[in-house]
mmCIF file of the N, C-alpha and C atoms, coordinates in Angstrom:
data_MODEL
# 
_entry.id   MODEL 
# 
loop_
_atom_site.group_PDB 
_atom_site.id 
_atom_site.type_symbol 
_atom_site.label_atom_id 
_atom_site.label_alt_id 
_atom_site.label_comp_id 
_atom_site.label_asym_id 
_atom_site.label_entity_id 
_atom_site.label_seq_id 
_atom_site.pdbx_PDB_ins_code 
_atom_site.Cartn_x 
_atom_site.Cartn_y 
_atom_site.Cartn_z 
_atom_site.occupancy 
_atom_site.B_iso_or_equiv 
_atom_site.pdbx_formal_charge 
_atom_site.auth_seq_id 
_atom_site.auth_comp_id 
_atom_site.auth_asym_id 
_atom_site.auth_atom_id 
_atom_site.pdbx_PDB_model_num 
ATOM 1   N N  . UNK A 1 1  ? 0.829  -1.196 0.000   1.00 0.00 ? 1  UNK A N  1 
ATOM 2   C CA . UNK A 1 1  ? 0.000  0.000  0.000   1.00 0.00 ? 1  UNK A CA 1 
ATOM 3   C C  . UNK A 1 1  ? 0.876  1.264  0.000   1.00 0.00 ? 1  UNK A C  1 
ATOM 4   N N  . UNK A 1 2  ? 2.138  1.515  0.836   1.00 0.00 ? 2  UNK A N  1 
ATOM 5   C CA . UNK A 1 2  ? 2.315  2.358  0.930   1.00 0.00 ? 2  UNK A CA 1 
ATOM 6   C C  . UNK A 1 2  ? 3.551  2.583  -0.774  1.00 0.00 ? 2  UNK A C  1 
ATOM 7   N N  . UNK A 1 3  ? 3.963  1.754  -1.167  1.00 0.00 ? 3  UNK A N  1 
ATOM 8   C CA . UNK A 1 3  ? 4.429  1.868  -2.422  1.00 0.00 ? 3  UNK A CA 1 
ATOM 9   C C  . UNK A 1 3  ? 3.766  2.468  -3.754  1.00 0.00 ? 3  UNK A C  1 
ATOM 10  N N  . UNK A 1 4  ? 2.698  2.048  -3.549  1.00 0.00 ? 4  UNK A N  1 
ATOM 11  C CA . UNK A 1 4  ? 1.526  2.302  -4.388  1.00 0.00 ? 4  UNK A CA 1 
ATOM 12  C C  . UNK A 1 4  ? 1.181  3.707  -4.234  1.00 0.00 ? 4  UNK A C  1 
ATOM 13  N N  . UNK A 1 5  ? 0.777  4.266  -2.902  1.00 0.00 ? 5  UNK A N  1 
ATOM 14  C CA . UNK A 1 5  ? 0.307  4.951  -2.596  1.00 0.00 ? 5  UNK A CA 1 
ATOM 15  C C  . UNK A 1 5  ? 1.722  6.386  -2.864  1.00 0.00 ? 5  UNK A C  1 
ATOM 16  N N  . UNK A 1 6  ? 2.603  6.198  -2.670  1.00 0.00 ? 6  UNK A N  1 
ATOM 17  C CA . UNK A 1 6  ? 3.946  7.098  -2.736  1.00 0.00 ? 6  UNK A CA 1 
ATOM 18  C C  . UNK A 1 6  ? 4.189  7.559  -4.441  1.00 0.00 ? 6  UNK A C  1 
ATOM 19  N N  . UNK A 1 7  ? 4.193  6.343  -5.056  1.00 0.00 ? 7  UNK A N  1 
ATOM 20  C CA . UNK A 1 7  ? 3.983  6.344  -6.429  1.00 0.00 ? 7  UNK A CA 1 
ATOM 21  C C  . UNK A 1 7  ? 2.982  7.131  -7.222  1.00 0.00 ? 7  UNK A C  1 
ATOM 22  N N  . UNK A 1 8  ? 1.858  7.134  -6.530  1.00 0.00 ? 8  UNK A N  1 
ATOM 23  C CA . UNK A 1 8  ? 0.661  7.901  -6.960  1.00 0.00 ? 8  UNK A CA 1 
ATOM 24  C C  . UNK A 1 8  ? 0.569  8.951  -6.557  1.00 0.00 ? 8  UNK A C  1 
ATOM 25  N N  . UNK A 1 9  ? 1.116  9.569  -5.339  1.00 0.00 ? 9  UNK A N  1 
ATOM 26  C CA . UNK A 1 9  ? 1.298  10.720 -5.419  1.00 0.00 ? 9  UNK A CA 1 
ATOM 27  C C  . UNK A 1 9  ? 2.546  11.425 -5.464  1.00 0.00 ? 9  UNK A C  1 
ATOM 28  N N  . UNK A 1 10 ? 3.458  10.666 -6.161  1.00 0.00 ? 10 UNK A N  1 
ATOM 29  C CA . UNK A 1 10 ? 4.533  11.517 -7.248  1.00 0.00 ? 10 UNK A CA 1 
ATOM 30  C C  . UNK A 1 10 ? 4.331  11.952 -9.021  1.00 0.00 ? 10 UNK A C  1 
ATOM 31  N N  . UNK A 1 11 ? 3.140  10.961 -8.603  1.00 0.00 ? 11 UNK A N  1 
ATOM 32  C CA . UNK A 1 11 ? 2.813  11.075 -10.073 1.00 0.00 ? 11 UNK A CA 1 
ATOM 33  C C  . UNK A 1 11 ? 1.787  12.235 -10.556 1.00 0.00 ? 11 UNK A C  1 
ATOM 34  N N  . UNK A 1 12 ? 0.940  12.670 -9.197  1.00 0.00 ? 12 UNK A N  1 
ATOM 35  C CA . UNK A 1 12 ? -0.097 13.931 -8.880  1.00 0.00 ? 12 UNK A CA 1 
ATOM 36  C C  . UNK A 1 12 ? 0.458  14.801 -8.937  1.00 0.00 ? 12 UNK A C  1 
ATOM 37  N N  . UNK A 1 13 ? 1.517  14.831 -8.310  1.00 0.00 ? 13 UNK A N  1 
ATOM 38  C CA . UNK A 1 13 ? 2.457  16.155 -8.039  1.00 0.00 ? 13 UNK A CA 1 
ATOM 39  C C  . UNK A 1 13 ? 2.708  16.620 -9.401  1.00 0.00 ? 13 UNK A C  1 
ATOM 40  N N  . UNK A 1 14 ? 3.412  15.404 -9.655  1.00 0.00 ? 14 UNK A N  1 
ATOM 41  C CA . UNK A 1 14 ? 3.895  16.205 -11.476 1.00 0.00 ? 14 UNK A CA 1 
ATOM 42  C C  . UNK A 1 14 ? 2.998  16.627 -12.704 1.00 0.00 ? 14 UNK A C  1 
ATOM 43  N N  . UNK A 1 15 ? 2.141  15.829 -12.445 1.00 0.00 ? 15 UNK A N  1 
ATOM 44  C CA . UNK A 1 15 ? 0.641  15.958 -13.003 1.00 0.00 ? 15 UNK A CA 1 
ATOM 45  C C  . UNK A 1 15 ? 0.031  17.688 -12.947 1.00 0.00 ? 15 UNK A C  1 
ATOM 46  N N  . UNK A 1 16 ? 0.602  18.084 -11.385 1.00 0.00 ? 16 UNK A N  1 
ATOM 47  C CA . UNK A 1 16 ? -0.443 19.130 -10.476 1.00 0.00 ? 16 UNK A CA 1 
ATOM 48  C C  . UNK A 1 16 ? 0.678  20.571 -11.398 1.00 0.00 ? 16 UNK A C  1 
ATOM 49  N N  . UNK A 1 17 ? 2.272  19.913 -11.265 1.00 0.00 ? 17 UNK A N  1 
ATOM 50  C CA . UNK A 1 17 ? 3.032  21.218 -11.931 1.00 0.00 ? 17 UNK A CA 1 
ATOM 51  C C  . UNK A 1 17 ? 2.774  21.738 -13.597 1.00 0.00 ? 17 UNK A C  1 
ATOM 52  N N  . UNK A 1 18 ? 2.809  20.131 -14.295 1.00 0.00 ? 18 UNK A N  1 
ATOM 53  C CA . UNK A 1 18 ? 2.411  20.895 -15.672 1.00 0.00 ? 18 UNK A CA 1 
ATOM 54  C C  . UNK A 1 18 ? 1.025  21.316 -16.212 1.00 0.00 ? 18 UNK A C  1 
ATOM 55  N N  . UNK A 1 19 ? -0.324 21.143 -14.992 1.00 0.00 ? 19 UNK A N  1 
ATOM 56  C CA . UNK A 1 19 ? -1.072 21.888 -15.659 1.00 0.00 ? 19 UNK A CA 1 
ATOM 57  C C  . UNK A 1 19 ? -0.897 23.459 -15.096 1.00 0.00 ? 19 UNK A C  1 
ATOM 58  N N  . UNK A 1 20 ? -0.285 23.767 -13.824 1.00 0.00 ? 20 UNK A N  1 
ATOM 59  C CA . UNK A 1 20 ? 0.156  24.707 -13.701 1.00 0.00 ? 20 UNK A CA 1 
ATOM 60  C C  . UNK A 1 20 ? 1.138  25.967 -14.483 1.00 0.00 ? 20 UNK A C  1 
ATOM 61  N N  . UNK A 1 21 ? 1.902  25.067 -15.031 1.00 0.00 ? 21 UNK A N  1 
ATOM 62  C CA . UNK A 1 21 ? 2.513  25.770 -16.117 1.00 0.00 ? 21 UNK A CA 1 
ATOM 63  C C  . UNK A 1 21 ? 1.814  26.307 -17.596 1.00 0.00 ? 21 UNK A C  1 
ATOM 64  N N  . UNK A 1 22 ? 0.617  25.273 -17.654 1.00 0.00 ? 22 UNK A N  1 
ATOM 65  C CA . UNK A 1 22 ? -0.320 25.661 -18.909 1.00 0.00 ? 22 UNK A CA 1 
ATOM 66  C C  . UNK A 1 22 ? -1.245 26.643 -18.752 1.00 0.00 ? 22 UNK A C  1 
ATOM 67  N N  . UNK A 1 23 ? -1.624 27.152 -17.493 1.00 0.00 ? 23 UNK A N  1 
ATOM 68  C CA . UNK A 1 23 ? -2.208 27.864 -17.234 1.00 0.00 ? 23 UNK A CA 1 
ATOM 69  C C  . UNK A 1 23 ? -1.755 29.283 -17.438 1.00 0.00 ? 23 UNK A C  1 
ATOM 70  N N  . UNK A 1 24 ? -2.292 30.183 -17.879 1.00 0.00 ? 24 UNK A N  1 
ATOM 71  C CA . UNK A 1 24 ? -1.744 31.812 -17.740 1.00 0.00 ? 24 UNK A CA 1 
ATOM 72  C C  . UNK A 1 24 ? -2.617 32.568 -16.856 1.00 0.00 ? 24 UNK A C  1 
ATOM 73  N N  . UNK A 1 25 ? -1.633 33.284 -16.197 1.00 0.00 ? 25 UNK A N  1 
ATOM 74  C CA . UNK A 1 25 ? -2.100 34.068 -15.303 1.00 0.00 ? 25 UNK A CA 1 
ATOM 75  C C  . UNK A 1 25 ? -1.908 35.504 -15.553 1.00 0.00 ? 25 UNK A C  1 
ATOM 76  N N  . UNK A 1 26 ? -2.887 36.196 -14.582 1.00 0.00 ? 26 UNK A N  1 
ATOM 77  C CA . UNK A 1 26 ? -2.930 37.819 -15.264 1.00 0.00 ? 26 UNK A CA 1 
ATOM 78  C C  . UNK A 1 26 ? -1.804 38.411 -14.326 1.00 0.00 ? 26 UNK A C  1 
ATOM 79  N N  . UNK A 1 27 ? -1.158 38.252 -13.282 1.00 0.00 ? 27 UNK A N  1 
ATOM 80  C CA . UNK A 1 27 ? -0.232 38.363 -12.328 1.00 0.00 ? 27 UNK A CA 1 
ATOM 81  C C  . UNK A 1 27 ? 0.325  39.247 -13.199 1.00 0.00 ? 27 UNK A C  1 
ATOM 82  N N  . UNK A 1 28 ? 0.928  40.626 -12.768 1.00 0.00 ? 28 UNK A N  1 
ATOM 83  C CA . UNK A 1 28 ? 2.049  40.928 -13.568 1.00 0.00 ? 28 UNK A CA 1 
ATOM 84  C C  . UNK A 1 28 ? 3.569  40.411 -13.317 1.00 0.00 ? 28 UNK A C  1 
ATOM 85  N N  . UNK A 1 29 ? 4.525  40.720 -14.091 1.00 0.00 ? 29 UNK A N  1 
ATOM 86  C CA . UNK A 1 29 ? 5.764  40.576 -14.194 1.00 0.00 ? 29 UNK A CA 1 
ATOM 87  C C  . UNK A 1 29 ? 6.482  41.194 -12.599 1.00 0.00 ? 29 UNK A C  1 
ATOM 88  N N  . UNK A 1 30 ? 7.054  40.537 -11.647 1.00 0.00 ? 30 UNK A N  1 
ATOM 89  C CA . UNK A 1 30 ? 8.122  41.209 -10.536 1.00 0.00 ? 30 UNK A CA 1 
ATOM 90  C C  . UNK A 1 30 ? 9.319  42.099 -11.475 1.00 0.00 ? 30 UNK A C  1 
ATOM 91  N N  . UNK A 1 31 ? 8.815  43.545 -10.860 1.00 0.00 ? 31 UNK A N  1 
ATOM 92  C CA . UNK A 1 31 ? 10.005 44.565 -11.109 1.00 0.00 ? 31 UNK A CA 1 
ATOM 93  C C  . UNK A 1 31 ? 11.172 45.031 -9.493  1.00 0.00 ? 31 UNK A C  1 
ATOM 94  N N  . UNK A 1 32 ? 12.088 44.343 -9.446  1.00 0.00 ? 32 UNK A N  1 
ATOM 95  C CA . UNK A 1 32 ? 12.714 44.807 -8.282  1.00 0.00 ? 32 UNK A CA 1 
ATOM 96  C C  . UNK A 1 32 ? 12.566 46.349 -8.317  1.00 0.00 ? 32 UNK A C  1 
ATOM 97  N N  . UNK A 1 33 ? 13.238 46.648 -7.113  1.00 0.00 ? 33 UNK A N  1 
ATOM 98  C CA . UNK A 1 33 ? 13.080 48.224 -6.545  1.00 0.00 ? 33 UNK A CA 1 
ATOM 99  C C  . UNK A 1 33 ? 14.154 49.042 -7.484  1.00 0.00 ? 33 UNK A C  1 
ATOM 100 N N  . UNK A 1 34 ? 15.116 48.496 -7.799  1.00 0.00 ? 34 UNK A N  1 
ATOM 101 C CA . UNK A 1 34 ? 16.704 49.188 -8.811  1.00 0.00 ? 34 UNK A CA 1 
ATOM 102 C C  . UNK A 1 34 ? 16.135 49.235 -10.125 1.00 0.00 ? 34 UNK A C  1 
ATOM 103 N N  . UNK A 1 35 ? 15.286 48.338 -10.365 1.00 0.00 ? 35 UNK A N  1 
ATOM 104 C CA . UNK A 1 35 ? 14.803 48.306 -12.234 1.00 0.00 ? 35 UNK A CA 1 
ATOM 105 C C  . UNK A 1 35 ? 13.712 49.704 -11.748 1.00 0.00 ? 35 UNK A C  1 
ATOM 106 N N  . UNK A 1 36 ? 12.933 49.582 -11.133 1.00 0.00 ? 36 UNK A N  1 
ATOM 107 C CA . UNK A 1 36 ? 12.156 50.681 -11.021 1.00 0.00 ? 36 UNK A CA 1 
ATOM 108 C C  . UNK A 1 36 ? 12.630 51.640 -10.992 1.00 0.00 ? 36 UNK A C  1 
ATOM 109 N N  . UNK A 1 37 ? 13.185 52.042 -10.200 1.00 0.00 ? 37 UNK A N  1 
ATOM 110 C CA . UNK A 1 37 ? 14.461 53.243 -10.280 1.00 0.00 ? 37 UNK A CA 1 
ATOM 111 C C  . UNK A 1 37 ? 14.987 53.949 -11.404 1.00 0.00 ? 37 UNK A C  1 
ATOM 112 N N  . UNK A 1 38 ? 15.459 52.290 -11.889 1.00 0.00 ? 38 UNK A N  1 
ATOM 113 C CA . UNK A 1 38 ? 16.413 52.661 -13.734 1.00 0.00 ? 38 UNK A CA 1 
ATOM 114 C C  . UNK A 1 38 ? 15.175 53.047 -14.032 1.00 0.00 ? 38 UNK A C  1 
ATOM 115 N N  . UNK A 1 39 ? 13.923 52.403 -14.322 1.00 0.00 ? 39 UNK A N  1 
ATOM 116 C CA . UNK A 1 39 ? 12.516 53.202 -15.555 1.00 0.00 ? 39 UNK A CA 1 
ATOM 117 C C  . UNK A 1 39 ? 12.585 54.598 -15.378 1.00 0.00 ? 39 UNK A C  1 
ATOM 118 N N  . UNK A 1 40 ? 12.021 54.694 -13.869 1.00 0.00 ? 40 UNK A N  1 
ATOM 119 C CA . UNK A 1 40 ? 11.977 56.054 -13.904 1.00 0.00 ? 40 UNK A CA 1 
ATOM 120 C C  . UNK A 1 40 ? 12.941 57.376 -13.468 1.00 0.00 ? 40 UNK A C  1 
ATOM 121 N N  . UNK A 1 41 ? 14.176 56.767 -14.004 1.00 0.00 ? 41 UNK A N  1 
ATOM 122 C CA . UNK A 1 41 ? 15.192 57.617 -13.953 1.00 0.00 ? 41 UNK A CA 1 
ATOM 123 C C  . UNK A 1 41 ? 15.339 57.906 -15.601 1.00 0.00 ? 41 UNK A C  1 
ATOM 124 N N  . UNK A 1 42 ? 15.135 57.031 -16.170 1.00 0.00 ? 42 UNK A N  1 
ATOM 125 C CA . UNK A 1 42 ? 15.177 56.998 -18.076 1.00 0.00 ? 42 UNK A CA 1 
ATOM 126 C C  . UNK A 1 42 ? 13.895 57.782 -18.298 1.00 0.00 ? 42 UNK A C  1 
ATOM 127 N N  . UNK A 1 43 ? 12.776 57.516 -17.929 1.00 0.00 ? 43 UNK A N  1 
ATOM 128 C CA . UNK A 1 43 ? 11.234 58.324 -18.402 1.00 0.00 ? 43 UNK A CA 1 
ATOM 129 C C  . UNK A 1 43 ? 11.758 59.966 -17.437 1.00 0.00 ? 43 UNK A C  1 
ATOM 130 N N  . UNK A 1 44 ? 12.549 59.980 -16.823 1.00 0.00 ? 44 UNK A N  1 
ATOM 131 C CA . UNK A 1 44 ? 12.287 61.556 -16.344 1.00 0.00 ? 44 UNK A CA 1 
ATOM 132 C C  . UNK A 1 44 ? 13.488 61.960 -17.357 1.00 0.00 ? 44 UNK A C  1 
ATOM 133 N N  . UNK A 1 45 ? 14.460 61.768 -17.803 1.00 0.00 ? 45 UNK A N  1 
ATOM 134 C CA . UNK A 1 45 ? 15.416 62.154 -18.956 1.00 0.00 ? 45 UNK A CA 1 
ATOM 135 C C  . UNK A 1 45 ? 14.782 62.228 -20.161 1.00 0.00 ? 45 UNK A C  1 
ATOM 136 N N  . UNK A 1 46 ? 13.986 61.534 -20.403 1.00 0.00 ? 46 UNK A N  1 
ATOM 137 C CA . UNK A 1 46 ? 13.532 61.412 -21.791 1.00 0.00 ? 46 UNK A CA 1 
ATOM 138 C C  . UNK A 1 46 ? 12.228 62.568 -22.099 1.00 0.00 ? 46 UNK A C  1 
# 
């Protein structure tokens, strides 16, 4: 049982990541605090 049972849920797991990956999400993109900085150090020059 417990072979079976370990097996089947390694196999969920991986199952559980690639529909995760097929999915799109509206989340935006992470901008660290220094890229922000650089934008709007370039948009106030420009």
């Amino acid at each position: 049982m417990n072979r079976k049972k370990k097996i089947n849920s390694i196999l969920k797991k991986k199952a559980k990541k690639a529909n995760a990956k097929l999915r799109i999400t509206n989340k935006p993109r992470y901008i660290s605090k220094a890229e922000r900085q650089a934008i709007a150090e370039q948009e106030s020059e420009s």
